[in-house]
C-alpha positions as CSV (number, residue, x, y, z in Angstrom):
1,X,37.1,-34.6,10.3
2,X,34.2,-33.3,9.4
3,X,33.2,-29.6,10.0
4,X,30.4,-28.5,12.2
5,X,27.8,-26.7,11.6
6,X,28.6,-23.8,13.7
7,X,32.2,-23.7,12.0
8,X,29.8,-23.9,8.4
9,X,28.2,-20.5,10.0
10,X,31.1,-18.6,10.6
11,X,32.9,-19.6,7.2
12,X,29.9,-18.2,5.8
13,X,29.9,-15.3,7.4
14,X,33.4,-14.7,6.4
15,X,32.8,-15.4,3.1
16,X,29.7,-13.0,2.8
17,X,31.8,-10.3,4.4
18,X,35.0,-10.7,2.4
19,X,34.1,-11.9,-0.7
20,X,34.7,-9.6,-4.0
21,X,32.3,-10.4,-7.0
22,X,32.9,-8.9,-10.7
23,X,30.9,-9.1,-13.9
24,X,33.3,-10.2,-16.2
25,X,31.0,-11.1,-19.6
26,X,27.0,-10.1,-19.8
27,X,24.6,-11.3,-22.9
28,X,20.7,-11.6,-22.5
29,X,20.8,-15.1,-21.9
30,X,23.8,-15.2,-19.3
31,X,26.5,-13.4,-17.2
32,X,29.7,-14.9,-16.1
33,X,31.0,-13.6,-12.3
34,X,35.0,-13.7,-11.3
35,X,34.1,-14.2,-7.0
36,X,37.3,-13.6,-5.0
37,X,37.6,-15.3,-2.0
38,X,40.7,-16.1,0.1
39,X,43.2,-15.5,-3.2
40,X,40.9,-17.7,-4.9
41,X,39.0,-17.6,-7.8
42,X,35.7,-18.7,-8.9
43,X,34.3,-18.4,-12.6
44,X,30.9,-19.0,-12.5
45,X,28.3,-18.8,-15.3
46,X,24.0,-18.1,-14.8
47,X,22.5,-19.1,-18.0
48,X,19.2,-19.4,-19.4
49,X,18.6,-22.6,-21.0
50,X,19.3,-21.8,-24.4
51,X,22.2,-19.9,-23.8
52,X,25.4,-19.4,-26.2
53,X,27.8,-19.0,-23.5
54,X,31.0,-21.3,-24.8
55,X,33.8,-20.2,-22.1
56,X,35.5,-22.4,-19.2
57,X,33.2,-21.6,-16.4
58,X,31.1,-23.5,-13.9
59,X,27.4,-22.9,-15.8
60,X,24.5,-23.1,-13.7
61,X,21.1,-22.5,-15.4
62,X,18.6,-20.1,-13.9
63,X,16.7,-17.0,-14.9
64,X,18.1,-14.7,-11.6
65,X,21.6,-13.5,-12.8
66,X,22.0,-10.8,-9.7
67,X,25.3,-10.8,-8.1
68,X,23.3,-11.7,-4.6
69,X,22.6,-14.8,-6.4
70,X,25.8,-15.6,-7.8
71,X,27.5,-15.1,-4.3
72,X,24.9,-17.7,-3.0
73,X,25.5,-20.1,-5.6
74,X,29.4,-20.2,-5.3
75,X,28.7,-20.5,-1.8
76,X,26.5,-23.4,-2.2
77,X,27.6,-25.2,-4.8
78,X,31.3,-24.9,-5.1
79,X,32.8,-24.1,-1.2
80,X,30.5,-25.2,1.4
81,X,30.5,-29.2,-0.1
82,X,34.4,-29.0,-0.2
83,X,34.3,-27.4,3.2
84,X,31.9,-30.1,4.9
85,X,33.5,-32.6,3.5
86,X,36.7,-31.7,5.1
């Protein structure tokens, strides 16, 4: 069963609330975020696109590397699609 879009909203909220978000590795061309969530851990990489970032986590190029950003894009891209899909 798929989740509804009101149930999306409040995970989202909860997330946004509760979430913990740490710089774990910073170079000019990226910075790698640790986001805790629900004892779970996210890795997440912003890069530039020539970047020399050669570590396990999920690399997403852009130039914004604020932590705002990165607790958008582990929302977006790695959560809410397993969350919908559910």
């Amino acid at each position: 069963m798929k989740a509804t879009r009101r149930e999306l909203y409040d995970l989202a909220n909860n997330y946004y609330l509760m979430a913990e978000i740490r710089l774990i590795e910073s170079d000019i061309s990226f910075k790698v975020y640790e986001i805790n969530y629900k004892d779970s851990y996210y890795l997440i990489c912003i890069c530039d696109r020539n970047y020399n970032y050669k570590g396990d986590a999920h690399q997403f190029i852009f130039r914004n590397k604020s932590e705002k950003f990165a607790l958008n894009l582990c929302w977006k891209k790695l959560i809410e699609p397993g969350l919908a899909n559910s």
